[in-house]
Every structure is written in structure tokens, then in C-alpha cells.
C-alpha positions in Angstrom: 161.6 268.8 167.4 162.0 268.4 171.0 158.1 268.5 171.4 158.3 264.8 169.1 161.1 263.2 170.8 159.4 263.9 174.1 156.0 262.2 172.8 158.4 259.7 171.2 160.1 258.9 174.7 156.4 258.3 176.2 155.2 256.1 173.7 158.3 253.9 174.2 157.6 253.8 178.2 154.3 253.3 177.8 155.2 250.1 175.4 157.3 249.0 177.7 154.8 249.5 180.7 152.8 247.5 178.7 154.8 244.9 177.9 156.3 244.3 181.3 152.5 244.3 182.4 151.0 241.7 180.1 153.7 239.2 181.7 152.1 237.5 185.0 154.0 236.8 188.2 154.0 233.1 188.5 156.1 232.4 191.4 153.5 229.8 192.8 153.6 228.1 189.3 156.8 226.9 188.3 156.5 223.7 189.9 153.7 223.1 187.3 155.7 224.0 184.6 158.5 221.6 185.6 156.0 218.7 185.5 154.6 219.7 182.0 158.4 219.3 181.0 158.9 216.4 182.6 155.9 214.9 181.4 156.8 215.3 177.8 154.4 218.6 177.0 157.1 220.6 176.1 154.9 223.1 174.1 152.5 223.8 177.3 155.9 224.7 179.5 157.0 227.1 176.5 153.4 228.7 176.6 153.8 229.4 180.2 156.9 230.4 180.2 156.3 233.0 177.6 153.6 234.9 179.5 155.3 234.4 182.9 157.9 236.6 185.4 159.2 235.1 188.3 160.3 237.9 191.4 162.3 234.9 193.2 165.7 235.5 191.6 166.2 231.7 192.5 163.0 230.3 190.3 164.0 233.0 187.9 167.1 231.2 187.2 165.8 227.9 187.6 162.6 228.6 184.8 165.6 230.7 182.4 167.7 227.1 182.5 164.4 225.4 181.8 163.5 227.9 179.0 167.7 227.6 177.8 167.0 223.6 177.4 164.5 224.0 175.3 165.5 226.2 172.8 168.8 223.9 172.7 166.1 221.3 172.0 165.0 223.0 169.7 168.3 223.7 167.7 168.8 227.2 168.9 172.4 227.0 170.4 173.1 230.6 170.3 170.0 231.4 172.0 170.1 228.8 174.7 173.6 230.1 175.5 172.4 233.8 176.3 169.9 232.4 178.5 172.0 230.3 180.4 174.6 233.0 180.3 172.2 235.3 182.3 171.5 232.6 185.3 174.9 231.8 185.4 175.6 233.7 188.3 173.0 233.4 190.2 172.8 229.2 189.8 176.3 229.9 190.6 176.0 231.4 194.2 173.2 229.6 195.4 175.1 225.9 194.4 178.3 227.0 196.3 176.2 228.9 199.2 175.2 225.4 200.3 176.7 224.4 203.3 175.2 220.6 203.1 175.5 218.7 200.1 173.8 215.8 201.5 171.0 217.7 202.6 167.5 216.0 201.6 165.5 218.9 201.4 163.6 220.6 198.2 165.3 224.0 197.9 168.9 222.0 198.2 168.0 219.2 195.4 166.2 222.1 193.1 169.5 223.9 193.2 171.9 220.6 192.8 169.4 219.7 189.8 169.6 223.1 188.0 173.2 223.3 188.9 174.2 220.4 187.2 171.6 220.5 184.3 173.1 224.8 183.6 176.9 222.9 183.2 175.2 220.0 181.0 173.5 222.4 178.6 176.4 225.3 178.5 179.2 222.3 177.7 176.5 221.1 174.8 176.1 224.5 173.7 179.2 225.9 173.3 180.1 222.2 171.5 177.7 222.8 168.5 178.7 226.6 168.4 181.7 225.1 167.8 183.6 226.4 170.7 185.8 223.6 171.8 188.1 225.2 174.8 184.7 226.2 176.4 183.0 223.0 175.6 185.8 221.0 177.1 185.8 223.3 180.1 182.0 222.7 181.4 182.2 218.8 180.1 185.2 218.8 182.9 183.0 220.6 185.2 180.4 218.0 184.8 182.4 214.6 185.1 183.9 216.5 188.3 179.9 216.6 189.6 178.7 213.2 189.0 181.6 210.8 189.1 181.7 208.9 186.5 179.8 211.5 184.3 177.5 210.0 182.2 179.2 208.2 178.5 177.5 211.4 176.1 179.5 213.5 178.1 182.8 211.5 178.5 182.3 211.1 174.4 182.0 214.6 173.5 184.8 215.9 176.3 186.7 213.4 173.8 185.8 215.2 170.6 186.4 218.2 172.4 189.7 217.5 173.5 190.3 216.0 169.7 189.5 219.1 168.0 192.0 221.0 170.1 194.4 218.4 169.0 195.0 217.0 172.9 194.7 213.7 171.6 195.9 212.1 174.9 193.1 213.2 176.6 190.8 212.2 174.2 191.9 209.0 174.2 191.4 209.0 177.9 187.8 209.9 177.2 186.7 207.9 174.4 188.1 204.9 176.5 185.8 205.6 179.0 182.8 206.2 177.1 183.4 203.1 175.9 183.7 201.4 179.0 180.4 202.8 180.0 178.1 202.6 177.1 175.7 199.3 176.6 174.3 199.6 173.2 177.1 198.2 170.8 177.1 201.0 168.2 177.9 203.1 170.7 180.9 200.9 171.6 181.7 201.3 167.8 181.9 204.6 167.4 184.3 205.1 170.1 186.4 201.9 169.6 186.9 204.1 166.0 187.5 207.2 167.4 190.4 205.6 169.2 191.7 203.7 166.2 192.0 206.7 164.5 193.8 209.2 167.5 196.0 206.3 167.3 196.6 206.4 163.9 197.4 210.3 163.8 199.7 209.6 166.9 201.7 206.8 164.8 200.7 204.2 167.4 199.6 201.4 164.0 199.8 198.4 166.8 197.4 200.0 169.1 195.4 201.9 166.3 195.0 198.1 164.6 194.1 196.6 168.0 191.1 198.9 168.7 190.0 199.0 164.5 189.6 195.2 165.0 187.2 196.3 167.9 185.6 198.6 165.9 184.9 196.1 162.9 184.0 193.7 165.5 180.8 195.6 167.0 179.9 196.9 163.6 179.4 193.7 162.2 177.3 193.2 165.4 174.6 195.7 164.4 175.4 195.7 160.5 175.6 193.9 157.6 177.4 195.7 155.4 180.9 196.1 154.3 182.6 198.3 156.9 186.2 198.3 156.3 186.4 200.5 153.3 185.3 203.2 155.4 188.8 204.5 156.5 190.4 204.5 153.0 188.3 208.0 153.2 189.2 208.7 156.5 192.6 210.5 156.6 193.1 209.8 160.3 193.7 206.4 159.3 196.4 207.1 157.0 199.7 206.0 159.0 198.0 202.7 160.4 197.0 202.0 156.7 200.6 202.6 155.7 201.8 200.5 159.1 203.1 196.9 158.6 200.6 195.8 161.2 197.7 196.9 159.2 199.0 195.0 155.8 199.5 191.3 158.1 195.9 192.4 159.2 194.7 192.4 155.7 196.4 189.5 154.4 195.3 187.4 156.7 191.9 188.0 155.1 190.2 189.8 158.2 189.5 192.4 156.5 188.4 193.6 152.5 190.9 194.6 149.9 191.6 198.5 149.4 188.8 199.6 147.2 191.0 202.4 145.5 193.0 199.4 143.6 
């Protein structure tokens, strides 16, 4: 018995000797597999990625936040998170170890870059998982970084913050996506999001004001009827009951309740 567990335990060396061995070192390459990301061949980065180990614990983390984009890319949230999980740290000490943010040279950038991108994929991450506390926490992180953050990230801190029922500071978010977003659907979909927090907060003045917005760049991009879309959406349900939203609707600026 002991004779077979002994063979068994150098089998399982050797497989992992192997294993470990097919991998190359590709220290001298990861600047090549940046640009093959960058320059839309996502499948030729994952190929080299596969077959590659990095000594430099710095490229090691940059190339495992590479690798934990694209398996986010590529729907695997869970996945991605491990992966970024793992560099954490090490991302970690090398951002805050800089003693010149303004620096200009590569090594400084690189880290900045990877830095920023590790927050940007962990807050997006933990989101679809479903974790909201965590998802709010890195989407802080990352409007703290690049002031103002960019409007995705200002959107989903406010659906964050919305699921966790801290409506105030989704408000405070979605207003600010809107601000910053160009394309008018994008404008839409906040404007509603902040109808309806207002709604659920019993605000019917405010949560009428911005629904008018709403309908106003929906009718922008789209032709069809709009406005029975909240008599589904419970949200909506004290600024439907609000005087303010019946003077709205007799006044003819919007469509009759489809229910009656």
C-alpha cells in the first residue's frame, strides 16, 4: 500500500514538473501581448497568455489583470474576480509605493494604468455577481482616481447604491451620469432612473419633473408609445397616485392608463 502511494506521489510531481515546464517565461513579451489586445486580437493575447509565466511579480500582475478582463469579456465574472483577486496585492503596493504621480516614465504609467483598470474590472465584477456593497465600494474608488469618473461608472455606482436602498446617493449618481453622457438614450435611461428613486422617496413634483425629461429624450430616439411603460413599473407607483402626475395627464402630455 505504501509502495502505490509513493509511485502515486511521483507521478503527481512529475505532472506537475511537467506542467509548470510546458509554460515559457515571457518576461520580454508582454509588451506584445498588450498590443495584440489593444489592437482588437483578443484571441492571439489569450493564446499567449495561456502558454506563458512571467518571473517579474510586477508583469505578473499586470498580464493576470489583462487575462481577468478578458474572461469578464467574455462573461466569466466569477473567474475574472479570482484573478484579479490574486494581483490585488501586489497592483496594490506597487501603485501606492510611487512617490511621483506625475512622473512621465513607463514603469510609473504601466502601474497607474493597471491600477486603475484592476478597480474598473473588480467594481464591474462584483456588480454582475451581484454583490452591491463591494461593487459600490471599487466604483467609489474609481470616481476618487479620475475625477469626474467616467458616466458607466457614475451609472452603475447609482444602481449600486439603489439596490442597497441608499437612494440619496443614487440620485447623486444618476444626476451625474446624466450630466456627462452625450448620446440621448443614455440621458433617458438615467432621467428615468431618477423619476423613479423619486417616486419611491414620495417626491411626485420632482419624480414628474425628471419623467417629463425622460419622455422627452425617448421620443428623441423612438417612435413609439413610451409612457405606458411605468404602469408596470412599481417604482412609479406613488408619482402615479400624486396629484401632479394626474394634471400631467390631463393636460394631454402624456397617453391614458392602459389598464382602464
Amino acid at each position: 500500500m505504501k509502495f502505490i502511494l509513493f509511485i502515486l506521489m511521483i507521478c503527481s510531481v512529475t505532472l506537475l514538473a511537467n506542467t509548470q515546464s510546458s509554460k515559457e517565461v515571457c518576461d520580454n513579451e508582454h509588451k506584445e501581448i498588450l498590443r495584440l489586445y489593444y489592437s482588437n486580437l483578443e484571441i492571439d493575447a489569450k493564446k499567449r497568455l495561456e502558454r506563458c509565466t512571467f518571473n517579474d511579480p510586477l508583469i505578473a500582475d499586470i498580464m493576470n489583470v489583462l487575462n481577468a478582463r478578458i474572461l469578464y469579456e467574455n462573461k466569466q465574472y466569477q473567474n475574472s474576480l479570482s484573478v484579479l483577486n490574486s494581483a490585488q496585492k501586489g497592483i496594490e503596493e506597487a501603485y501606492f509605493d510611487l512617490k511621483n504621480y506625475k512622473a512621465k516614465d513607463e514603469r510609473t504609467k504601466k502601474i497607474i494604468y493597471t491600477y486603475s483598470t484592476m478597480i474598473e474590472y473588480m467594481a464591474h465584477s462584483y456588480f454582475m455577481l451581484g454583490d452591491y456593497g463591494k461593487s459600490l465600494k471599487y466604483y467609489t474608488v474609481q470616481m476618487e482616481l479620475m475625477p469626474p469618473a467616467k458616466a458607466t461608472t457614475y451609472e452603475y455606482a447609482g444602481f449600486s447604491a439603489y439596490y442597497l436602498n441608499k437612494h440619496n446617493k443614487a440620485l447623486e449618481y444618476f444626476e451625474k451620469a446624466y450630466k456627462l453622457y452625450d448620446k440621448v438614450s443614455k440621458k433617458h435611461k438615467c432621467a428615468y432612473n431618477i423619476s423613479a428613486i423619486y417616486s419611491k422617496m414620495d417626491q411626485s413634483q420632482k419624480s414628474v419633473l425628471w419623467f417629463k425629461t425622460a419622455l422627452g429624450h425617448y421620443l428623441e430616439y423612438c417612435e413609439q408609445s413610451y409612457i405606458n411603460k411605468i404602469y408596470l413599473d412599481n417604482d412609479f407607483q406613488n408619482m402615479k397616485s400624486s396629484q401632479e402626475f394626474q394634471v400631467f395627464m390631463e393636460r394631454g402630455e402624456g397617453s391614458p392608463d392602459p389598464a382602464k
